[in-house]
PDB file of N, CA, C and O in Angstrom, chain B, residues numbered from 101:
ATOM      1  N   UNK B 101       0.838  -1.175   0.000  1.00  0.00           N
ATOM      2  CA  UNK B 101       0.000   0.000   0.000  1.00  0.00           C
ATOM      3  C   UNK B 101       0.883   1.239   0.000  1.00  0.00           C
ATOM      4  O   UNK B 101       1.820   1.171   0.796  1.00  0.00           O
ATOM      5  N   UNK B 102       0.777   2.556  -0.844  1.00  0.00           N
ATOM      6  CA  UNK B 102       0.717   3.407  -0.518  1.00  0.00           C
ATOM      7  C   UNK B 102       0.367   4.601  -0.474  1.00  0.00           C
ATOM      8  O   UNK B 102      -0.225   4.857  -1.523  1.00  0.00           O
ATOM      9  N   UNK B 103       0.426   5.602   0.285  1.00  0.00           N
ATOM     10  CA  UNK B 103      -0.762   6.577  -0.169  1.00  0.00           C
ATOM     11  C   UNK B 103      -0.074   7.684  -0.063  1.00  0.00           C
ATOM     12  O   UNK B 103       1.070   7.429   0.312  1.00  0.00           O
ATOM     13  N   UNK B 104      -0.285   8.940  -0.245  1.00  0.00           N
ATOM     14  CA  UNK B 104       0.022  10.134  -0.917  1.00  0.00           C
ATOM     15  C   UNK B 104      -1.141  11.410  -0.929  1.00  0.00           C
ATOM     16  O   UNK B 104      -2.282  11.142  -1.307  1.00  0.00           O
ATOM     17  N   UNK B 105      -0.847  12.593  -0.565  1.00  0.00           N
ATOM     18  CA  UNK B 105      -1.437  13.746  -0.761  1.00  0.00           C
ATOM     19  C   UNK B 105      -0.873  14.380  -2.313  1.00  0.00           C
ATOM     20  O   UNK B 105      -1.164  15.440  -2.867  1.00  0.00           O
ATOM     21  N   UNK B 106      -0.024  13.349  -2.712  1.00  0.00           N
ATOM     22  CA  UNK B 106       0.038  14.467  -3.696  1.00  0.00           C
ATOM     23  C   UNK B 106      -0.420  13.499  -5.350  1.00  0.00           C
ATOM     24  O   UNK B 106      -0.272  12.286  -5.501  1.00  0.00           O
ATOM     25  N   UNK B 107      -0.919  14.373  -6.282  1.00  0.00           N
ATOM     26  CA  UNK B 107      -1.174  13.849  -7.456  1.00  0.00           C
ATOM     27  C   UNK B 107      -0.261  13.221  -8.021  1.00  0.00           C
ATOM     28  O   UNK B 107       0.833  13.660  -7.665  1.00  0.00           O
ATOM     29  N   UNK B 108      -0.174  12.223  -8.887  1.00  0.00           N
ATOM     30  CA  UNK B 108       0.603  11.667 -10.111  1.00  0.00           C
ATOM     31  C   UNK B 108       0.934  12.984 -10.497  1.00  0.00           C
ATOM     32  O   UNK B 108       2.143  12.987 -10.728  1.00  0.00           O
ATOM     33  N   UNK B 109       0.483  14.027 -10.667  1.00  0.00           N
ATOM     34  CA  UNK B 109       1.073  14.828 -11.930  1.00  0.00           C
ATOM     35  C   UNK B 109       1.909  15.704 -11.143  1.00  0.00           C
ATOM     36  O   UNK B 109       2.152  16.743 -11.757  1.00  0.00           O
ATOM     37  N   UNK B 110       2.674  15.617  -9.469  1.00  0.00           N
ATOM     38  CA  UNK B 110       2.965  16.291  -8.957  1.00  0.00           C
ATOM     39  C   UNK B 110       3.851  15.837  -8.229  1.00  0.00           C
ATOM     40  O   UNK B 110       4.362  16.584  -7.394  1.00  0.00           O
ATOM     41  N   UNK B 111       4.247  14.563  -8.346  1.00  0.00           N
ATOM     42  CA  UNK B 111       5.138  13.228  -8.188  1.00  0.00           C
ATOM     43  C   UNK B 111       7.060  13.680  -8.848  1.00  0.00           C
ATOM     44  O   UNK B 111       8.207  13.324  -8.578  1.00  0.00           O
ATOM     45  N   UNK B 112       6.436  14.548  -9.713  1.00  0.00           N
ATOM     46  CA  UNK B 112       8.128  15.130 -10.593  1.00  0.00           C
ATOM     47  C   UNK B 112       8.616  15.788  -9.629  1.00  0.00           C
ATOM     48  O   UNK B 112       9.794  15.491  -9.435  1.00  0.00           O
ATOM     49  N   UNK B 113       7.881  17.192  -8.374  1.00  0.00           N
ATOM     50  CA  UNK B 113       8.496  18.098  -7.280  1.00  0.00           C
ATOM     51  C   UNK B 113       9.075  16.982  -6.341  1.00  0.00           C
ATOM     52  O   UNK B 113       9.787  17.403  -5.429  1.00  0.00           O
ATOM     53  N   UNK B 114       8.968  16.217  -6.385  1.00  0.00           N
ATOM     54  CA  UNK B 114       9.849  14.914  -5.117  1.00  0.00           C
ATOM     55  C   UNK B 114      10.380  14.290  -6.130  1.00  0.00           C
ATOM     56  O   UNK B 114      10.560  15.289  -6.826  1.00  0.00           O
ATOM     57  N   UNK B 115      10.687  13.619  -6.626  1.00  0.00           N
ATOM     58  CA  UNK B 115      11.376  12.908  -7.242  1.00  0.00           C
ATOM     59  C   UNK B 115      11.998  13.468  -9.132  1.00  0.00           C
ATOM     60  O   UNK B 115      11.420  13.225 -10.192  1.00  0.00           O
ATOM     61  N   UNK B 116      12.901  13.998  -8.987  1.00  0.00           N
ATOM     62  CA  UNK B 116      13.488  15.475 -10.143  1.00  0.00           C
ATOM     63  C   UNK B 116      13.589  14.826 -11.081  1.00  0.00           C
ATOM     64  O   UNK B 116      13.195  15.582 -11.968  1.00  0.00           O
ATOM     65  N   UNK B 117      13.982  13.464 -11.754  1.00  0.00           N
ATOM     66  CA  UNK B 117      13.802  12.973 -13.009  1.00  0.00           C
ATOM     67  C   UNK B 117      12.633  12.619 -13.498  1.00  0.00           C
ATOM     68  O   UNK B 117      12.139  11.536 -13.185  1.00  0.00           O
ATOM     69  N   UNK B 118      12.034  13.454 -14.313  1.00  0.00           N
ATOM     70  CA  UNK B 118      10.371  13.095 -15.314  1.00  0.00           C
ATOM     71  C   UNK B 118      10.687  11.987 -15.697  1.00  0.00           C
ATOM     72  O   UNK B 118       9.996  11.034 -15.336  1.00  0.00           O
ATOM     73  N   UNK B 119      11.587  11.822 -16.366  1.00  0.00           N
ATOM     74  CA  UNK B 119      11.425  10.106 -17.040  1.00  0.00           C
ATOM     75  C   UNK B 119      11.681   9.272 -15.943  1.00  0.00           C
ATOM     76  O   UNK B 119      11.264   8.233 -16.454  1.00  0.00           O
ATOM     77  N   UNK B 120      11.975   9.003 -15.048  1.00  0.00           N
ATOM     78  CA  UNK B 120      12.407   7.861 -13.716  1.00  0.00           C
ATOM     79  C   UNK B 120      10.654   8.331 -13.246  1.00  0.00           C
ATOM     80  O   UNK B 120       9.786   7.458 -13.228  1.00  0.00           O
ATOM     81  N   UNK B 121      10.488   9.082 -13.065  1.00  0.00           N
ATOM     82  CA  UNK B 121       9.211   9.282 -12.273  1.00  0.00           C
ATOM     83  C   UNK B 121       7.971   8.613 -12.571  1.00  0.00           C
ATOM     84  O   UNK B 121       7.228   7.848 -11.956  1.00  0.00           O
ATOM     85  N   UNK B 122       7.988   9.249 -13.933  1.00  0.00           N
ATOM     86  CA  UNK B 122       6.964   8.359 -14.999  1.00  0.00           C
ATOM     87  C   UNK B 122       7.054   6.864 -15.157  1.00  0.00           C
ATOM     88  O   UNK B 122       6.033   6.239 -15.444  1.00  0.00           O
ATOM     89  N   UNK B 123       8.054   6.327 -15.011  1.00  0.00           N
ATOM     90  CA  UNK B 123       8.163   5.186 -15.468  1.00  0.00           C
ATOM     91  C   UNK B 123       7.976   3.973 -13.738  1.00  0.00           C
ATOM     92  O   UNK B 123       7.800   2.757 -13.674  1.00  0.00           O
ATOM     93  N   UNK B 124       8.126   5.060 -12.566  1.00  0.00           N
ATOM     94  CA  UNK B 124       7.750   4.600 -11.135  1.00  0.00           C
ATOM     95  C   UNK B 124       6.439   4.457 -11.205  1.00  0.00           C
ATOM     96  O   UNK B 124       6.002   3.388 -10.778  1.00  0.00           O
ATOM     97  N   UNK B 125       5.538   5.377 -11.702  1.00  0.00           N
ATOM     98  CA  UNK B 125       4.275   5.547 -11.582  1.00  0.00           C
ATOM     99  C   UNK B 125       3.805   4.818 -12.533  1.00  0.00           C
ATOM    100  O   UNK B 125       2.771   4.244 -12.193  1.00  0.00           O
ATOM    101  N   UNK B 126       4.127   4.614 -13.546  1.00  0.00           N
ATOM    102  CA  UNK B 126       3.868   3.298 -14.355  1.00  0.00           C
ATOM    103  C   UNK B 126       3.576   2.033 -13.621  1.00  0.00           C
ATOM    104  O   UNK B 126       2.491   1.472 -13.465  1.00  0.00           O
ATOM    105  N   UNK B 127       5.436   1.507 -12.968  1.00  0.00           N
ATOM    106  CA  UNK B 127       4.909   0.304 -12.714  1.00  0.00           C
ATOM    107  C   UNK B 127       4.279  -0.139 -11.338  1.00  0.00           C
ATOM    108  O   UNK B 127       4.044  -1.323 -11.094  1.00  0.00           O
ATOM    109  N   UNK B 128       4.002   0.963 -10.390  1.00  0.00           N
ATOM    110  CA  UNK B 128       3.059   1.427  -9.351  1.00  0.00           C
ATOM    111  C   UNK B 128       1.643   0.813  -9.422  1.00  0.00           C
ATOM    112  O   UNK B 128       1.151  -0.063  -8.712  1.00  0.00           O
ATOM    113  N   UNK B 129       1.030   1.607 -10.625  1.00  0.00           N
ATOM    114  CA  UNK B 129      -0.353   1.590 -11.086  1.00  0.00           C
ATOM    115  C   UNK B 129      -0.463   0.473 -12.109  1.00  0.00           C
ATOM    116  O   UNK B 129      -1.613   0.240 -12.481  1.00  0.00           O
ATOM    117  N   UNK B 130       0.681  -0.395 -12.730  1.00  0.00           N
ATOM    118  CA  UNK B 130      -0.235  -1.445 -13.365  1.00  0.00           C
ATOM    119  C   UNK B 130      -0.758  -2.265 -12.210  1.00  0.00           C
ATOM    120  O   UNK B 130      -0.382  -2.309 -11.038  1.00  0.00           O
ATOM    121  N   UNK B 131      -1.864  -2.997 -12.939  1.00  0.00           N
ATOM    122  CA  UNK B 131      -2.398  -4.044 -12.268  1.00  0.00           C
ATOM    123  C   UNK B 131      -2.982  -3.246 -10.914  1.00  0.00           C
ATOM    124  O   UNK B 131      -2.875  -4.050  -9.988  1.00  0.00           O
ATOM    125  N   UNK B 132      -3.537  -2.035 -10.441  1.00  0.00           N
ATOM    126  CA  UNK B 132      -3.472  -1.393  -9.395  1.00  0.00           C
ATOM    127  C   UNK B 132      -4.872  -1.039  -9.171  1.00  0.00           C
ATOM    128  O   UNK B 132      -5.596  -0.934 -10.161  1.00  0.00           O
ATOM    129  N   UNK B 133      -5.418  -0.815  -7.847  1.00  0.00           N
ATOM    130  CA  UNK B 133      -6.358   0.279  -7.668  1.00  0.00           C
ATOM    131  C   UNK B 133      -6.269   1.294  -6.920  1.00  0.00           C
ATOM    132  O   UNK B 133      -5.811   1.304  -5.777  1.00  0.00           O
ATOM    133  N   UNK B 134      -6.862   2.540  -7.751  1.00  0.00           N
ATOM    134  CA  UNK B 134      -6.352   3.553  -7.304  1.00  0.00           C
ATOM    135  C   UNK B 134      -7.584   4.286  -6.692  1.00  0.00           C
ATOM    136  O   UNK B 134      -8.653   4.531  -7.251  1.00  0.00           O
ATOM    137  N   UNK B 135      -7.225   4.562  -5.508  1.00  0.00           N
ATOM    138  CA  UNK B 135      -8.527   5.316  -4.882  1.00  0.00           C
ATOM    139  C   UNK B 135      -8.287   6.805  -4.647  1.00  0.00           C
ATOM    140  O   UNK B 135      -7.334   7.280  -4.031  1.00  0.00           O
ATOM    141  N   UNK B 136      -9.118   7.361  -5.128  1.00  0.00           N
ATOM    142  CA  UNK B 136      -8.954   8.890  -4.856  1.00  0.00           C
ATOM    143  C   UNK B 136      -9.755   9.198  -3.662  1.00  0.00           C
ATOM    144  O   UNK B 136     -10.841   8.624  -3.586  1.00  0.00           O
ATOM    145  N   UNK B 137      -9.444   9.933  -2.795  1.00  0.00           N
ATOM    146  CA  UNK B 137     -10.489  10.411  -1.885  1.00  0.00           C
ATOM    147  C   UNK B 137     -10.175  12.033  -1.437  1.00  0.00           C
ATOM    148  O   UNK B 137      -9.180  12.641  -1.042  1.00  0.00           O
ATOM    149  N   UNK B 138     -11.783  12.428  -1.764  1.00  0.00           N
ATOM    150  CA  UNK B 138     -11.812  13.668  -1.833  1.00  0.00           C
ATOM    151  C   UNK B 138     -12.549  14.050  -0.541  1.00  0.00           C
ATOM    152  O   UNK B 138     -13.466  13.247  -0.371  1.00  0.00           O
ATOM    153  N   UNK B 139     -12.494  15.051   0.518  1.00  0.00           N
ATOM    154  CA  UNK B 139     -13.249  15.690   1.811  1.00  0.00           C
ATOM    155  C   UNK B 139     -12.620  15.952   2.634  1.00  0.00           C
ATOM    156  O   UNK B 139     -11.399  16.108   2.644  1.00  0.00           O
ATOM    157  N   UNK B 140     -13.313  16.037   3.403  1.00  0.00           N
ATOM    158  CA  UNK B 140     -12.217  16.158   5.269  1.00  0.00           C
ATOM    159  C   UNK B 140     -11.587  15.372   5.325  1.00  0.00           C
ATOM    160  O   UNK B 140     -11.541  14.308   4.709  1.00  0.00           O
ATOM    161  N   UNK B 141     -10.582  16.092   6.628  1.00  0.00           N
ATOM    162  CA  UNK B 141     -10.098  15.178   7.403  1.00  0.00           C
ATOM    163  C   UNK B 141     -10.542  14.627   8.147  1.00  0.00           C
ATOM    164  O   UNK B 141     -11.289  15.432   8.704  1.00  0.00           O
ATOM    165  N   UNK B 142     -10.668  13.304   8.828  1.00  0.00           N
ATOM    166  CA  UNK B 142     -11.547  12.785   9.651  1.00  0.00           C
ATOM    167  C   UNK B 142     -10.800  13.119  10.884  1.00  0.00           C
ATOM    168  O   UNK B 142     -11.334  13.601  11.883  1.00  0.00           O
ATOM    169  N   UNK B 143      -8.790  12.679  10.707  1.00  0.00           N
ATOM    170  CA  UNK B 143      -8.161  12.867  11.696  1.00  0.00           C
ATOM    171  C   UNK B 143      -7.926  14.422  12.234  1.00  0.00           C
ATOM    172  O   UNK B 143      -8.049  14.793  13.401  1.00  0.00           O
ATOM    173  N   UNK B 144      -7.610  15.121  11.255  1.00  0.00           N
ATOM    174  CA  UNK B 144      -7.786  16.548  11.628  1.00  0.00           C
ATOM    175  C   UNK B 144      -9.415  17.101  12.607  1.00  0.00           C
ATOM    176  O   UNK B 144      -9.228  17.949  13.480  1.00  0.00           O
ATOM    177  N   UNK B 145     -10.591  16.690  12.436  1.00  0.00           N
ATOM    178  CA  UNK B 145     -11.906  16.845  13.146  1.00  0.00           C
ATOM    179  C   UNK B 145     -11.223  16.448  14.208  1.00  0.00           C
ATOM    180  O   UNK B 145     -10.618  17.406  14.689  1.00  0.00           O
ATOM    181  N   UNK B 146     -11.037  15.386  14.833  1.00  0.00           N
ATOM    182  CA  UNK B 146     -10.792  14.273  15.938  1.00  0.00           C
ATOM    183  C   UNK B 146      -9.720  15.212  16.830  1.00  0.00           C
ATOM    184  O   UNK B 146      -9.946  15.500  18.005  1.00  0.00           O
ATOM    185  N   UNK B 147      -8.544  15.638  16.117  1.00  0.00           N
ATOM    186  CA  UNK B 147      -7.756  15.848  16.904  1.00  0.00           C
ATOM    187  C   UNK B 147      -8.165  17.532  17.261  1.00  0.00           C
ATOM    188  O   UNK B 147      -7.732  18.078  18.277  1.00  0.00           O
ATOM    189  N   UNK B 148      -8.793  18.032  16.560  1.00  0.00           N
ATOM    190  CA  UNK B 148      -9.414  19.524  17.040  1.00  0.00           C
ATOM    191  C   UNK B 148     -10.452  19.399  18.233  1.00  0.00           C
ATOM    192  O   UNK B 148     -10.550  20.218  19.147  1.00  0.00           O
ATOM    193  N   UNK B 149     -11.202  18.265  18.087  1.00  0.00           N
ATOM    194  CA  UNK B 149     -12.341  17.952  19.393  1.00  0.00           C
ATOM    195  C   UNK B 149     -11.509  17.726  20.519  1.00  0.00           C
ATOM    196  O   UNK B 149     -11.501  18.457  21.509  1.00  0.00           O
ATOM    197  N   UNK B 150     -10.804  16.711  20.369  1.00  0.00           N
ATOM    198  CA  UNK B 150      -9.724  16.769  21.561  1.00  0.00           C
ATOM    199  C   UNK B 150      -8.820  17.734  21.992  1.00  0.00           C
ATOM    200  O   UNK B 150      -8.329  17.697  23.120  1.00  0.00           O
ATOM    201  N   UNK B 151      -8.557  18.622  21.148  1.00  0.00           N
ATOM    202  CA  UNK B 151      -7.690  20.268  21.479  1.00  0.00           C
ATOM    203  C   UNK B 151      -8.802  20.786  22.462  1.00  0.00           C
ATOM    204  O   UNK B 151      -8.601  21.202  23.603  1.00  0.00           O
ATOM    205  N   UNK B 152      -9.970  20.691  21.838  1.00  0.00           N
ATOM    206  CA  UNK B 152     -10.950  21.532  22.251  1.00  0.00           C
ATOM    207  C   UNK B 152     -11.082  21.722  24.045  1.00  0.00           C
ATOM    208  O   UNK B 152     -11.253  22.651  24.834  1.00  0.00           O
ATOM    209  N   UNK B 153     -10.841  19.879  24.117  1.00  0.00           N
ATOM    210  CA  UNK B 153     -11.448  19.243  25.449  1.00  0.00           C
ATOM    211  C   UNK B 153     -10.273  19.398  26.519  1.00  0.00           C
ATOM    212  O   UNK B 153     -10.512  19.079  27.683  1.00  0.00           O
ATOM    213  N   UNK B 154      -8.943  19.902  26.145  1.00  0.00           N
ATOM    214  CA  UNK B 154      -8.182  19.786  27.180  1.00  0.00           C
ATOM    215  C   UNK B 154      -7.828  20.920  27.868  1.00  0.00           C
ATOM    216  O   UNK B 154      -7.103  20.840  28.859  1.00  0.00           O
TER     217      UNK B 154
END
């Protein structure tokens, strides 16, 4: 597994070779599922309720 805040198309600012990058993310995503998830934070809510409470 791994997961990431940042896009495929934004994968080149960490790692400086486009072609090495592209070709990571290639063999990453064959055979892969890729879940996007878009909304809150669930952990960010959680840990603000608990700021709240102490």
């Amino acid at each position: 597994t791994i997961t990431t805040n940042l896009s495929f198309e934004r994968w080149d600012e960490i790692f400086k070779d486009p072609v090495m990058t592209a070709a990571m993310i290639d063999r990453l995503t064959h055979k892969s599922y890729i879940v996007n998830m878009n909304g809150n934070s669930y952990m960010l809510k959680e840990t603000q309720l608990w700021l709240e409470k102490q």
